[in-house]
C-alpha positions as CSV (number, residue, x, y, z in Angstrom):
1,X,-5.9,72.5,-5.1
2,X,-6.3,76.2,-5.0
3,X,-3.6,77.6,-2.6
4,X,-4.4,80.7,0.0
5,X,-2.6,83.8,-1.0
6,X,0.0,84.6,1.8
7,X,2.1,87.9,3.3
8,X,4.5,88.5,5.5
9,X,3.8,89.7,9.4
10,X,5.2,90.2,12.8
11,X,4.1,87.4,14.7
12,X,4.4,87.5,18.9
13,X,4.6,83.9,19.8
14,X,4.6,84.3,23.9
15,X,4.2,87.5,25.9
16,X,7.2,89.4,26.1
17,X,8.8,87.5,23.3
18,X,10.6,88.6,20.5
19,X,8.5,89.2,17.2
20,X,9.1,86.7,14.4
21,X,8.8,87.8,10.7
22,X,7.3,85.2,8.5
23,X,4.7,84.1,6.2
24,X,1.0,83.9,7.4
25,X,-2.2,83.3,5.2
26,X,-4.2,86.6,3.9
27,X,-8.0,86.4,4.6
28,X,-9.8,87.6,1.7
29,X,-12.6,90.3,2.6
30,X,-16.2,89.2,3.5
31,X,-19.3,91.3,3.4
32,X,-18.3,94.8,5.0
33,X,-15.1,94.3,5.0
34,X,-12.1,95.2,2.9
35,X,-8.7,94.0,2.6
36,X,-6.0,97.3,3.0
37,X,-2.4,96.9,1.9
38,X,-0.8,98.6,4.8
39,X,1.8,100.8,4.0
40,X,2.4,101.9,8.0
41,X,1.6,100.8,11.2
42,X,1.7,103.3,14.2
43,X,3.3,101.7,18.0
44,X,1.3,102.9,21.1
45,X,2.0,102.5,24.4
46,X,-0.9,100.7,24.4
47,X,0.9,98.0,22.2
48,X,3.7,97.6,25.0
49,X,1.1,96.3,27.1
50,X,-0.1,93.9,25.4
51,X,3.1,92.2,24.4
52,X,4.1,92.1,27.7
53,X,0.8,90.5,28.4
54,X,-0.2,93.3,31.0
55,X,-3.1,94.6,29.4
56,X,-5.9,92.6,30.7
57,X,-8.5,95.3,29.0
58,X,-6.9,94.6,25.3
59,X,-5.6,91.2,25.8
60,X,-4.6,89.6,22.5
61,X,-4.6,85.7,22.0
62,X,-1.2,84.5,21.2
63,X,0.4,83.6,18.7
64,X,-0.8,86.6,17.6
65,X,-0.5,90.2,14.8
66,X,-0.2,93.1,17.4
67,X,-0.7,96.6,16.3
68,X,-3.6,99.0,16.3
69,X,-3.0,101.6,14.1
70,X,-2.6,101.7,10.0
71,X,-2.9,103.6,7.0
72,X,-2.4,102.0,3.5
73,X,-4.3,101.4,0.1
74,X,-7.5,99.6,-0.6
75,X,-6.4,96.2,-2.4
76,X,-10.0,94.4,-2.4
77,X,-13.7,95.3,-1.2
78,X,-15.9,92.6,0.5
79,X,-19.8,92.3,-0.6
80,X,-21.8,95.2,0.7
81,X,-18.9,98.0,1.0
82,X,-19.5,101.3,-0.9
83,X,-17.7,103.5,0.9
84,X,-14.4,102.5,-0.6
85,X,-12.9,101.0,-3.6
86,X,-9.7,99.7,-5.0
87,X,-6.9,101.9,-4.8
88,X,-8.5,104.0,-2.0
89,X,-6.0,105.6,0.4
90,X,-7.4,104.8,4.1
91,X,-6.2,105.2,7.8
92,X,-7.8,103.7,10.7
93,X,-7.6,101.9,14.4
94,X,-8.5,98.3,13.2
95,X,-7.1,95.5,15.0
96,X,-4.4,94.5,17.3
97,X,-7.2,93.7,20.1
98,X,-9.2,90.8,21.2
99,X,-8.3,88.1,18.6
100,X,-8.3,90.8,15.7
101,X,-5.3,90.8,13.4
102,X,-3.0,94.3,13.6
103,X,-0.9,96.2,11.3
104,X,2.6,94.7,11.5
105,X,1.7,93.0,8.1
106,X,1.5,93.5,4.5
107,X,-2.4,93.2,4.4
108,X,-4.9,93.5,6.8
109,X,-8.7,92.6,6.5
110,X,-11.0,94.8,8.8
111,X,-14.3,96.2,9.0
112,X,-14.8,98.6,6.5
113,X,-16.8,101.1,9.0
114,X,-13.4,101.8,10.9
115,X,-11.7,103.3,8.1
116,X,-12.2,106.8,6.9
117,X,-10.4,108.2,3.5
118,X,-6.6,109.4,4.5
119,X,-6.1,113.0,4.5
120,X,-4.8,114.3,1.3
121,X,-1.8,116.5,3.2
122,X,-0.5,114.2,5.6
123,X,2.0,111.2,4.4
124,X,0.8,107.5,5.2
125,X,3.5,107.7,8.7
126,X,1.4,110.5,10.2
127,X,-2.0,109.5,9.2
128,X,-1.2,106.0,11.3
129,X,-0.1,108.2,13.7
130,X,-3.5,109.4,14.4
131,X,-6.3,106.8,15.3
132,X,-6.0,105.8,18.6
133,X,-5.0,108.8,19.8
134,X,-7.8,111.1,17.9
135,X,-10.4,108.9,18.1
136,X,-9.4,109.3,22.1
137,X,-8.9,112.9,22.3
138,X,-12.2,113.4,20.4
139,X,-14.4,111.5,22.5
140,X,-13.4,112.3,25.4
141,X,-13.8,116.3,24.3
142,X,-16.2,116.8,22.0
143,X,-18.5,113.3,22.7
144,X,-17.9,113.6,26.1
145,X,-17.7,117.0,27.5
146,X,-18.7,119.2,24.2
147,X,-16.3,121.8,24.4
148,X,-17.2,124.9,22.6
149,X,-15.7,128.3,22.3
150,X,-14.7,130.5,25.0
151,X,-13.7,127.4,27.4
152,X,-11.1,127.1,29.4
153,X,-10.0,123.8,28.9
154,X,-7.2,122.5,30.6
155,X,-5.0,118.9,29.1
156,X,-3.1,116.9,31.2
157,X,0.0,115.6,29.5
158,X,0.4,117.9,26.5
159,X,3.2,116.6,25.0
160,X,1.6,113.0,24.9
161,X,0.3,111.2,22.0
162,X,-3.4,111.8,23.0
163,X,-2.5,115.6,24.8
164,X,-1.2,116.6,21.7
165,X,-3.8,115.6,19.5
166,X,-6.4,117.1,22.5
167,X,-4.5,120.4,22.3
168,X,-5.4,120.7,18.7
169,X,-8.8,119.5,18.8
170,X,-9.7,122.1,22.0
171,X,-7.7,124.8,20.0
172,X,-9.4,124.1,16.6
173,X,-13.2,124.7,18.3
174,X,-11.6,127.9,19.9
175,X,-11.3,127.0,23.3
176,X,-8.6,128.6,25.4
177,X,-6.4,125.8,26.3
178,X,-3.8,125.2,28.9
179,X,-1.7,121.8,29.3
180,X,0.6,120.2,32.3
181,X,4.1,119.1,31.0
182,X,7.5,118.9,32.0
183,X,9.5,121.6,31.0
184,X,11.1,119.7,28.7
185,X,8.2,119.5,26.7
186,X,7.2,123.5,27.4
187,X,7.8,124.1,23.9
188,X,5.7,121.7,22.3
189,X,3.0,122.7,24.2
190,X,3.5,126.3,23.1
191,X,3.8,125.4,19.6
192,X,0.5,123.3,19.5
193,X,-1.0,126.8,20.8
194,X,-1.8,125.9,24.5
195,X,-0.2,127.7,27.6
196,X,1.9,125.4,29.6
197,X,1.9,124.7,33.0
198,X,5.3,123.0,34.5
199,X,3.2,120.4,37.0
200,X,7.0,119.9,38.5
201,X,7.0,123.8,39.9
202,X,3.3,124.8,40.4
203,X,0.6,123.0,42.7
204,X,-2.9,122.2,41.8
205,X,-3.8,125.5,43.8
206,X,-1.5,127.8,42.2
207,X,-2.0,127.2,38.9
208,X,-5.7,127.3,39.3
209,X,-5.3,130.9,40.8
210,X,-3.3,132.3,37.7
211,X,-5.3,130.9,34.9
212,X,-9.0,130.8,35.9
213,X,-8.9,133.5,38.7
214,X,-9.7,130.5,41.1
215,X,-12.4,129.2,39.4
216,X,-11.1,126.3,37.9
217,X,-11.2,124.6,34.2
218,X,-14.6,124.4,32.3
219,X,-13.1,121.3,30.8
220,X,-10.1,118.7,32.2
221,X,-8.9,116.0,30.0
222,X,-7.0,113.8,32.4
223,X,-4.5,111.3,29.9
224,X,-2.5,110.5,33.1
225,X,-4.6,109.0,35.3
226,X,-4.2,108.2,39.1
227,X,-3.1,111.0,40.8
228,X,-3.6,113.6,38.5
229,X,-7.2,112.7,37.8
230,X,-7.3,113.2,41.4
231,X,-6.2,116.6,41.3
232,X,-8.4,117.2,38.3
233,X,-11.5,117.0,40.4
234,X,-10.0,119.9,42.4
235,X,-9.0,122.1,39.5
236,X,-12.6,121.7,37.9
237,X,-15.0,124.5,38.2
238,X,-18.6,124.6,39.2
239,X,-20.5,122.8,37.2
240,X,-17.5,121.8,34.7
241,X,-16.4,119.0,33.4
242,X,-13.6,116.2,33.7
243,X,-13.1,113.1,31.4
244,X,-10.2,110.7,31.7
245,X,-9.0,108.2,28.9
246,X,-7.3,106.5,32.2
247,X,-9.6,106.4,34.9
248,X,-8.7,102.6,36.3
249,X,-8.3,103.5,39.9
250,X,-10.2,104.1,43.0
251,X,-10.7,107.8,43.7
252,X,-12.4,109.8,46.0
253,X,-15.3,112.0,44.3
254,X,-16.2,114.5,47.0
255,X,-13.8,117.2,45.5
256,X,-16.4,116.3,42.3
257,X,-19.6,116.1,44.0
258,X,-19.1,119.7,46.3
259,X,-18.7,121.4,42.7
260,X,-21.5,119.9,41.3
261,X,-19.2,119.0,38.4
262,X,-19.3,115.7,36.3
263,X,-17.1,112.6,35.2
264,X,-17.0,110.7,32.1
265,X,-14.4,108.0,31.2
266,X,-13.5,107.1,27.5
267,X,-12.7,103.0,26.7
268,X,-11.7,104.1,23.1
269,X,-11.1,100.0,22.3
270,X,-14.9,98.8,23.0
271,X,-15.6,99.1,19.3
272,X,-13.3,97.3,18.5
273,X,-14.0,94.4,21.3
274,X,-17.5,94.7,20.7
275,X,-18.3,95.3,17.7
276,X,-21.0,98.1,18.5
277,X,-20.5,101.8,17.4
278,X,-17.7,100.9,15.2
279,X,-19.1,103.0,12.4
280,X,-18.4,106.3,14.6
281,X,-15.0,105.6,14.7
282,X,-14.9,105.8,11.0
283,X,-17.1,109.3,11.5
284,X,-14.5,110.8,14.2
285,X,-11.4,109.9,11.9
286,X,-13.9,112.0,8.9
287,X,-13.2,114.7,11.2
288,X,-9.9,114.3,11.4
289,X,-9.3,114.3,8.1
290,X,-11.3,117.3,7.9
291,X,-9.0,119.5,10.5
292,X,-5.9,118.2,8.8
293,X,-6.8,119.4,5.4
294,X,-7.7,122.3,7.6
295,X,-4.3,122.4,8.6
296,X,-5.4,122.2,12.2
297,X,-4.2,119.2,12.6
298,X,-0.6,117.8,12.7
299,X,0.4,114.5,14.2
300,X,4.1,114.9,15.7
301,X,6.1,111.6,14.0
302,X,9.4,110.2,15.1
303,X,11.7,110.7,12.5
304,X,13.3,107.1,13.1
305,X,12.6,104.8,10.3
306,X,11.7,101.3,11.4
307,X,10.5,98.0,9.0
308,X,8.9,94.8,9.6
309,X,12.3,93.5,10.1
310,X,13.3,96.0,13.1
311,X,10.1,96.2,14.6
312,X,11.6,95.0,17.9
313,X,13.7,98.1,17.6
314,X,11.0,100.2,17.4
315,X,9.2,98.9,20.3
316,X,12.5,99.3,22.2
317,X,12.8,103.1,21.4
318,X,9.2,103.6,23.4
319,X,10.8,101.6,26.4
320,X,13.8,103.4,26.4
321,X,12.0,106.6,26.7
322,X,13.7,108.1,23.6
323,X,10.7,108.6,21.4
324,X,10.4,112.7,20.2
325,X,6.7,111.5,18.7
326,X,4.9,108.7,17.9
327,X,6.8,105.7,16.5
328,X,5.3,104.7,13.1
329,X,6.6,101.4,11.3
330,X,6.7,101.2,7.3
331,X,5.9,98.3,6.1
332,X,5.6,98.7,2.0
């Protein structure tokens, strides 16, 4: 009897558990699909959540892989795939969600349209470092609002894994961007080429007088959500713009309404849980690849190293707070 070819993974048994590392069978590509050898796996937020089994919007079935994010090598192409062949370096948000298998493993199988060809510049840490948090940043700014040159666009949480990337996508389609940040995180912000604004020392009102004259932003890119998606339908102009990859909560839209300004909200995971528009995904990280070979595009990495075997540890460093950057796990 032929036996099934097996790897090693990160398997969450209960929510809030401890991972286990052992062996679980490899799925062999079917048509569309290809089977990656995963050489890193990024850690989200996102992926705190749905350990502890708080993410009702991403809920994944236990026992199960977590893991969104991974970049890693090619090792077999299913029926149909032309895209892609052996030995092709990839990076893409693939799995981790609604009964799909993540990256804390040696091999993943996923839907080839997800994937998009790693950037020749960047290392596999900081192209799984990117996914989620591009394929966020760029819907919500260029599918969303269409930013274009000459905007004022203004990013709430700069320094954060989706701000950051925002910053750089605004920046790189010449807007004039401005971000909200501790001032902690001041110089970040600078060095990613956006003015900061310390939300701790200036109000809503304020800062709106000194950068748009009074006006208000052309485009707001709320990553916060509750409160400061509030305060982003005050700080909009006429006729602008907001989008929010957090916009969960109840909020009052007459600040909106009176400026005649519009909303969108970005669900970033709904390809992924549905299956439909997956193949943009796999066009929006095309872009990314393009803008870091640009070198307009720089994903700020942990320098922490973190394996299969410590991927608890890794998880803890987010909890804790001390992360300078996403958290990216090696696993070859």
């Amino acid at each position: 009897m032929k036996t099934s070819p097996t790897m090693q993974a990160a398997v969450l048994d209960s929510d809030g558990g401890q991972f286990r590392i052992l062996p679980v069978v490899r799925r062999d590509p079917e048509p569309g699909e290809v089977l990656v050898r995963i050489k890193s796996s990024a850690v989200n937020p996102l992926d705190l959540k749905i350990r502890a089994g708080q993410a009702a919007h991403a809920r994944q079935p236990l026992p199960a892989i977590l893991g969104i994010d991974l970049a890693g090598v090619i090792e077999a192409v299913g029926s149909g795939v032309t895209a892609f062949g052996r030995g092709d370096e990839v990076f893409g948000m693939t799995g981790g969600v609604g009964g799909l298998q993540g990256s804390l493993a040696e091999y993943a199988t996923v839907d080839a349209d997800l994937l998009a060809r790693k950037p020749g510049n960047l290392t596999m840490r900081e192209a799984a470092a990117l996914p989620l948090v591009f394929i966020t940043a760029w819907e919500g700014l260029i599918d969303r609002a269409g930013i274009h040159a000459g905007q004022k666009v203004l990013v709430h949480g700069g320094a954060g894994g989706v701000g950051h990337v925002a910053i750089q996508i605004a920046r790189a389609f010449d807007a004039d961007v401005f971000a909200t940040g501790s001032a902690e995180r001041k110089a970040l912000i600078e060095r990613l080429g956006a003015t900061p604004i310390d939300y701790r020392k200036m109000s809503v009102e304020n800062y709106v007088a000194e950068y748009t004259g009074g006006c208000g932003f052309d485009v707001i890119f709320d990553t916060v959500g509750g409160a400061t998606l509030d305060a982003s339908f005050s700080a909009v102009r006429r006729f602008g713009h907001v989008v929010s990859a957090l916009g969960w909560g109840t909020h009052a839209l007459a600040p909106l309404s009176f400026r005649a300004a519009t909303y969108s909200g970005v669900f970033t995971l709904l390809p992924l849980l549905t299956g439909e528009g997956r193949a943009h995904h796999g066009e929006i990280l095309r872009e990314a690849a393009k803008l870091a070979e640009a070198g307009k595009l720089v994903p700020h990495v942990d320098p922490r190293l973190f394996s299969l075997a410590t991927v608890d540890e890794a998880y803890r460093a987010i909890e804790s707070g001390s992360a300078k950057g996403k958290i990216v796990v090696d696993i070859a």
